[in-house]
C-alpha positions, -999 to 999 in steps of 0.1 A, spaced: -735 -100 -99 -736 -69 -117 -745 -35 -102 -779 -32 -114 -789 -71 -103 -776 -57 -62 -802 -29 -65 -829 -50 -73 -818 -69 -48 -815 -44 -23 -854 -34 -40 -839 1 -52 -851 5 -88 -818 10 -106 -835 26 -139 -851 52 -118 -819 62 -98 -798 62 -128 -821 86 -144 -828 106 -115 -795 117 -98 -764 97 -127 -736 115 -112 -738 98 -79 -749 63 -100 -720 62 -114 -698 69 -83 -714 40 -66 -713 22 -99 -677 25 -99 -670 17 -63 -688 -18 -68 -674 -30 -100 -642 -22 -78 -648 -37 -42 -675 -66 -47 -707 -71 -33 -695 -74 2 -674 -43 6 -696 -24 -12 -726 -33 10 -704 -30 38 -690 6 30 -722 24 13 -746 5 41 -761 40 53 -763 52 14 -779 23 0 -806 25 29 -815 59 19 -815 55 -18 -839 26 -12 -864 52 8 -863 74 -26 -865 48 -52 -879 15 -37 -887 -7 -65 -922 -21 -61 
């Protein structure tokens, strides 16, 4: 699963993000292509929560 396919997931629109705040993107990017789905949703848990409140994909 790639990064982008766990933020629609998750119903964050990844386009949107990535164009509205990149730097942290590709931080969180990163850290997933590095841990797996699992840690990742287990580590950035609170993050990912509010990142869908600004950029739920509808």
């Amino acid at each position: 699963m790639t990064f982008e396919e766990y933020l629609k997931k998750k119903k964050i629109n990844p386009e949107a993000f990535k164009a509205e705040r990149p730097e942290e993107y590709q931080k969180l990017k990163a850290f997933f292509d590095g841990s797996g789905e699992a840690n990742f949703n287990n580590a950035k848990k609170f993050i990912i929560n509010q990142i869908r409140k600004e950029f739920h994909l509808k």
